[in-house]
N, C-alpha and C positions, 0 to 999 in steps of 0.2 A: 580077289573079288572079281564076279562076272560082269562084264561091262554090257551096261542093255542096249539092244541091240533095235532099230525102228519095227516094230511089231512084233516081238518077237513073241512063240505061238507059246512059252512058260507065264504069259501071263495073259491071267482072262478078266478083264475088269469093264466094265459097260459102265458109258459115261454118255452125258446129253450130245445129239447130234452134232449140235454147232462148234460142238468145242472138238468133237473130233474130228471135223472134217477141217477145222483149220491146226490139226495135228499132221495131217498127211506129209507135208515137207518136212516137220521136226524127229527128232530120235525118241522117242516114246513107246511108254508100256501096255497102252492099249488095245485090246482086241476086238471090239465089238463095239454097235451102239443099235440102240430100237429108232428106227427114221419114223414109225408111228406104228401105234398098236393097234390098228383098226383096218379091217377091208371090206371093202364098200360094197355094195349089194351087186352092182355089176359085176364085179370079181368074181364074187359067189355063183354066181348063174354061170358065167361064162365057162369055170373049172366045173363047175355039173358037169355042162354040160360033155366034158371029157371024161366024165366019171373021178373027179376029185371035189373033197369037200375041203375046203378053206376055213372051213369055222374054226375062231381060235387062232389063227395064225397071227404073222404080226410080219410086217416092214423091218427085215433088219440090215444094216451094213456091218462088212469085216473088212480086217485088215487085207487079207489075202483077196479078197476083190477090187480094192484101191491100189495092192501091186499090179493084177492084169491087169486094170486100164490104165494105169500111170503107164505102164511097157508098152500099151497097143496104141494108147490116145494121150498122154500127159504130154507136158512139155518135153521131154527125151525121147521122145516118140520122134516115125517120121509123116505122123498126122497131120494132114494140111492146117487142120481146125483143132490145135490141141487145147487139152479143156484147163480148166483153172481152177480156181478153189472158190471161185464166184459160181462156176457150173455145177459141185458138187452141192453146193447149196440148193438148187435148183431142184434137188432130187424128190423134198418134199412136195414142192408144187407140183412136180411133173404126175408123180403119182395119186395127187389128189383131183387136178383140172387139165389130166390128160386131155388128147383129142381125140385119140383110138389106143385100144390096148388087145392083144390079141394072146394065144398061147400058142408060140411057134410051132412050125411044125418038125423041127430039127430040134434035138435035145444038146447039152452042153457036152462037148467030150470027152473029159477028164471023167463027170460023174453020171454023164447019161439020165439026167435029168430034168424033167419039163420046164419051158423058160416061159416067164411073160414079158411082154414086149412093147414097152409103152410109146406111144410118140408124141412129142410137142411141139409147136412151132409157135417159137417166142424169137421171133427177128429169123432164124434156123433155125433145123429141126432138129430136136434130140429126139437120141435115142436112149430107154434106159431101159436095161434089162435084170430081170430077176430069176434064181432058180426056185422052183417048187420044190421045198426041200419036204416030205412028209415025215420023216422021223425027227423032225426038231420041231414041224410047226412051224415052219419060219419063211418067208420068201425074202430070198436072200440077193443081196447087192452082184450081180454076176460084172455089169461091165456098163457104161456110160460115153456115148458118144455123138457127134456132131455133127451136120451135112449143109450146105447154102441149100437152100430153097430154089 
């Protein structure tokens, strides 16, 4: 029998946010979770205004996004400020009472893909970043990080 492996990509199952962001340290079969189904009017305008429409998309995080930042910013990192499973929680706020959020002007380089770029400053500033994926509809969890003020 196949022993499962912490994310591994054979299995695709969407489960409520909470529960899978406090999966990330455990060996689990999860792929995916919706962080929220809605994008706010400002989103909208802002992707016009680059000639992308957002209607219909959604908030989502994967696994394969919590491996890059666990490797660039987690605790095994050698991030000065590495994040926790408090900060992943953070991701709904951040995206909803951002301070500024922009659409980079550098795309991701594995998929060459438009990011947005939110920041918050709760004590430091996060950083959370998403790709504009337009064949899934989805803005996707790209990577999560932190800086002193």
């Amino acid at each position: 029998m196949d022993e499962k492996k912490p994310f591994d990509k054979k299995f695709n199952k969407k489960v409520p946010f909470e529960d899978f962001v406090h999966l990330i340290d455990e060996n689990c079969e999860y792929k995916f979770s919706i962080v929220d189904d809605v994008v706010d009017d400002e989103l909208l305008k802002i992707a016009a205004q680059h000639g992308i429409d957002l209607k219909g998309y959604k908030h989502v995080i994967e696994t394969s996004g919590v491996r890059h930042s666990e490797k660039r910013h987690g605790i095994q990192s050698n991030d000065r400020l590495p994040l926790s499973i408090e900060d992943y929680l953070l991701i709904p706020y951040i995206i909803r009472n951002r301070d500024k959020v922009e659409i980079s002007t550098t795309k991701t380089k594995r998929h060459n893909m438009e990011v947005l770029v939110y920041e918050k400053l709760i004590g430091m500033s996060y950083y959370y970043v998403e790709e504009i994926r337009t064949g899934k509809k989805s803005l996707a969890f790209h990577t999560l990080y932190k800086r002193e003020t």
